[in-house]
C-alpha positions as CSV (number, residue, x, y, z in Angstrom):
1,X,81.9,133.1,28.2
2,X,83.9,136.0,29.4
3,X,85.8,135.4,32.7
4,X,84.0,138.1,34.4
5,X,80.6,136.2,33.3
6,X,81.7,132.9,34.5
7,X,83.0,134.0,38.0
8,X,79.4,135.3,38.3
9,X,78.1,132.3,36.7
10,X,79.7,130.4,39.1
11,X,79.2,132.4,42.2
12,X,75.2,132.0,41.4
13,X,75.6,128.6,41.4
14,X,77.3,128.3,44.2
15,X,74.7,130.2,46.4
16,X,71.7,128.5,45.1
17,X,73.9,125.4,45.9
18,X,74.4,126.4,49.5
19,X,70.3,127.6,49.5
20,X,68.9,123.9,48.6
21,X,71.5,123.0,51.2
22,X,70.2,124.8,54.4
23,X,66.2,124.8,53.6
24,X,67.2,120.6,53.3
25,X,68.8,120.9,56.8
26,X,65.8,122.9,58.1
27,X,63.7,120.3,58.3
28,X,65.2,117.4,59.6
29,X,66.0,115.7,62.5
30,X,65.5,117.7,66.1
31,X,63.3,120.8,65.2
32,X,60.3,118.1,64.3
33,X,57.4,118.3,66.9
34,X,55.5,115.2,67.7
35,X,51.9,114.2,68.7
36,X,51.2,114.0,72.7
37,X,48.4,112.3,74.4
38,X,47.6,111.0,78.3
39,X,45.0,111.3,81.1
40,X,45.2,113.3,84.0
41,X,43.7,111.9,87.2
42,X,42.6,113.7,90.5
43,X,42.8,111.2,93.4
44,X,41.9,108.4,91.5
45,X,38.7,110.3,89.6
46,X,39.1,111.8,86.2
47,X,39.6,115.3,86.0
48,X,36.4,116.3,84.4
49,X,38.1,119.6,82.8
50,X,41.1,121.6,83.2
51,X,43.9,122.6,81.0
52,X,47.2,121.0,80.8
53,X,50.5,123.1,79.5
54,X,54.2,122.1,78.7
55,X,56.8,124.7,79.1
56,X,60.9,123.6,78.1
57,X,62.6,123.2,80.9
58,X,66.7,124.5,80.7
59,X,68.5,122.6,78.8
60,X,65.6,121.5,76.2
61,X,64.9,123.3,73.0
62,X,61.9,122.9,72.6
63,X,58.5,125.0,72.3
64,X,56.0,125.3,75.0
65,X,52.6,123.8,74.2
66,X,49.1,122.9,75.8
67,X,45.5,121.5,75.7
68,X,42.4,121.2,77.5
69,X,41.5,118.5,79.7
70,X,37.8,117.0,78.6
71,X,36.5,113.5,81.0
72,X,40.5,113.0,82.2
73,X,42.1,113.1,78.7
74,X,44.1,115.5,76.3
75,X,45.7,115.6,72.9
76,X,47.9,117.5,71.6
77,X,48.2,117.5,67.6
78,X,52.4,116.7,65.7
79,X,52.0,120.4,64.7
80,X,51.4,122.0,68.2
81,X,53.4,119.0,69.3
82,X,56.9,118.5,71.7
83,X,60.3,117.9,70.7
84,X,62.3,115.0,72.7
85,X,63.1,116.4,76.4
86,X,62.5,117.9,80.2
87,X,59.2,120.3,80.3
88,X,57.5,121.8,83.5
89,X,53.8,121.3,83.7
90,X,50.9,123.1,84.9
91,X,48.1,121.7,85.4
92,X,44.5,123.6,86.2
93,X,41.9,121.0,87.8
94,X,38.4,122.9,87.9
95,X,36.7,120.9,90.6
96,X,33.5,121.6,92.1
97,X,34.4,124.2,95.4
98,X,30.9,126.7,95.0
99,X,33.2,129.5,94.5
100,X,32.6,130.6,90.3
101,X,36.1,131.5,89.4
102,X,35.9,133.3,85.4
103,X,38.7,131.6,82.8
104,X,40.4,134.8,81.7
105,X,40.9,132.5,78.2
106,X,37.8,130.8,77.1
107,X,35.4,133.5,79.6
108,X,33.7,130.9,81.0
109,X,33.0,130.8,84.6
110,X,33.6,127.3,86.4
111,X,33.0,126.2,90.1
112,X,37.3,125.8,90.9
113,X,40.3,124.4,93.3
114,X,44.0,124.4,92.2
115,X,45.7,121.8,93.9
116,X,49.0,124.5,94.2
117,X,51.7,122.3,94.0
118,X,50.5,121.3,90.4
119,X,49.6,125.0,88.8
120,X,53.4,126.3,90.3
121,X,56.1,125.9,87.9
122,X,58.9,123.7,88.7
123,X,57.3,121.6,91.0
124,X,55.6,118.9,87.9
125,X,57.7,117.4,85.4
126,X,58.0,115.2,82.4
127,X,60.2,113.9,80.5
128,X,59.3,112.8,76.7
129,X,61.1,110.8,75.1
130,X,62.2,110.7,71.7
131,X,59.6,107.7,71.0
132,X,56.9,107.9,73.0
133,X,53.7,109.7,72.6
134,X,52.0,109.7,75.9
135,X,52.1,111.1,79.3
136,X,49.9,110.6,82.1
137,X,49.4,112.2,85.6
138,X,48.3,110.9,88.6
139,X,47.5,113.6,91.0
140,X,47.0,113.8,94.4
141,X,45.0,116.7,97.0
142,X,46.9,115.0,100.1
């Protein structure tokens, strides 16, 4: 090989080197999301249904994720899952009030009451830790 050919040669190499090197870093470690689960209780009663969402608080780099509430339980699957740390949560209890309130996301209308110190952010928090799955919350009208 020329010199000019083996500087190339060797610059390839080196790139593809450093490639494999930073999709391998990608995927390990902190970015991975995991699996979360709990109930949600309304003074002492399940909530029947409602939707549950987890936004990063500062200081945690994670992504923000949700579910629906069905008979006082939600799930939330690894790949729509939580990295390790402090998120805000919102929770929307639709309890029986006679007023028919539309969902602007699933257009269904539902007889509703948000408690307000659980739908405005800041107020509910959680932290998850980097081995646990599960996070319940006991809520209170009073």
């Amino acid at each position: 090989m020329h010199g000019c050919d083996m500087r190339i040669h060797s610059l390839f190499f080196l790139v593809l080197l450093l490639l494999v090197e930073l999709f391998s870093l990608a995927g390990c470690g902190s970015n991975s999301r995991h699996a979360l689960h709990g109930t949600v209780t309304l003074d002492g009663q399940a909530v029947k249904t409602g939707t549950i969402s987890f936004l990063p608080s500062a200081g945690t780099s994670g992504n923000s994720s949700g579910s629906e509430i069905k008979d006082g339980k939600y799930s939330i699957p690894a790949e729509m899952g939580l990295q390790p740390g402090k998120y805000r949560v919102t929770i929307n209890a639709r309890i029986a009030t006679g007023r028919q309130i539309r969902d602007p996301q699933i257009g269904k209308l539902f007889d509703e009451m948000r408690p307000a110190s659980y739908k405005q952010m800041g107020k509910l928090t959680v932290t998850i830790p980097a081995e646990g799955n599960e996070a319940s919350f006991e809520l209170t009208m009073k």
